[in-house]
C-alpha positions in Angstrom: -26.7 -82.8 -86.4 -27.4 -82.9 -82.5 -24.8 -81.4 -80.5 -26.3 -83.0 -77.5 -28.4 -85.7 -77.9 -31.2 -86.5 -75.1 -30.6 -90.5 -75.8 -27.0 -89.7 -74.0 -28.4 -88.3 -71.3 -28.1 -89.9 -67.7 -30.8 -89.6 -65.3 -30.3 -88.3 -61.8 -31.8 -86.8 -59.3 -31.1 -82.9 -59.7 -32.3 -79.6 -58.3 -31.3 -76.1 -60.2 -28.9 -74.6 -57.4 -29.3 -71.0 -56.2 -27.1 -68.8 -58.1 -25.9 -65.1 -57.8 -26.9 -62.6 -60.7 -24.1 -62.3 -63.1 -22.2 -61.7 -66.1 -20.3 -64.6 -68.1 -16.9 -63.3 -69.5 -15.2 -65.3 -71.7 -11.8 -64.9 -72.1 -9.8 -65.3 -75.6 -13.2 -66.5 -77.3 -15.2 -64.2 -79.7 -18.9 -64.4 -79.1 -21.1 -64.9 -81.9 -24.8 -64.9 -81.0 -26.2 -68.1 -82.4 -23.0 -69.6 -82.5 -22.0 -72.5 -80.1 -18.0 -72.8 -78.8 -16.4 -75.7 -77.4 -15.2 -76.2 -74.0 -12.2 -77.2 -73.7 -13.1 -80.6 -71.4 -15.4 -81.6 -74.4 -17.5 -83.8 -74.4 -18.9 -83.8 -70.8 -21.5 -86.0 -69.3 -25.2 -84.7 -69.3 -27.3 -85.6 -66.7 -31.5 -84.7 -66.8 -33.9 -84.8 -64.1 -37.3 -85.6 -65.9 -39.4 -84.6 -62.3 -37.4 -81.3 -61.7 -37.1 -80.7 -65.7 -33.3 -79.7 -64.5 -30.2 -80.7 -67.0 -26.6 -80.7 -65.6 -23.8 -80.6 -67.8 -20.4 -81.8 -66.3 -20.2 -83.1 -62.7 -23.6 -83.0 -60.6 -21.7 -82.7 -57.1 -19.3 -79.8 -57.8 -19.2 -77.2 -55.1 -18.2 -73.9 -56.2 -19.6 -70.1 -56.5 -22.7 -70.8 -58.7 -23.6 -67.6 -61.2 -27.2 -66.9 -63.0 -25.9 -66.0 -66.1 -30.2 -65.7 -67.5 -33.2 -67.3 -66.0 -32.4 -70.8 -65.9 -28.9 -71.0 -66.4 -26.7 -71.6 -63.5 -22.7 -71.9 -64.3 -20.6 -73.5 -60.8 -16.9 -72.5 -61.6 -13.4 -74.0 -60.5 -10.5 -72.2 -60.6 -12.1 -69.6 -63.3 -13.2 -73.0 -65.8 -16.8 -74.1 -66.3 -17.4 -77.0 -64.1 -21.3 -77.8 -64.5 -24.0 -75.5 -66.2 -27.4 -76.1 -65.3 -30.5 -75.7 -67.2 -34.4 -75.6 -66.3 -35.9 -75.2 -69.9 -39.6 -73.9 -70.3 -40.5 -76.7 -72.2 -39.3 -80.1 -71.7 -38.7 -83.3 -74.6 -41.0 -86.2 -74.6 -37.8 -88.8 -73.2 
């Protein structure tokens, strides 16, 4: 059961934005390492760059203050929501 299949993905042309070091809090929402939760704009458009090896899920061209939550994971908020999150995986799926 993929939560996120590749064959939805939409290709684009993306670069991993520069982000400040962070902390993600999440509000109302017990954390369970291991365990996924849904956002509340579910499901969200995924976008993959297969030259950059850069995924964007949600919108490509938000601006916003952009947080590195770990090494290649970028979250661009909007009025305190998750608008994109970014990731550069270390390895990358035959598409």
């Amino acid at each position: 059961w993929c939560l996120c299949p590749h064959t939805s993905w939409q290709p684009a042309n993306l670069e991993l934005p520069n982000g400040i070091a962070a902390t993600l809090v999440v509000k109302g929402v017990v954390l369970v390492p291991g365990a996924s939760v849904s956002l509340p704009q579910s499901p969200l458009p995924v976008y993959c760059d297969s030259r950059s090896t850069v995924v964007c899920i949600g919108n490509p061209t938000t601006e916003g203050p952009a947080f590195a939550i770990a090494p290649g994971i970028i979250v661009i908020l909007r009025d305190g929501s998750i608008e994109s999150l970014w990731l550069k995986p270390e390895k990358w799926p035959d598409l």
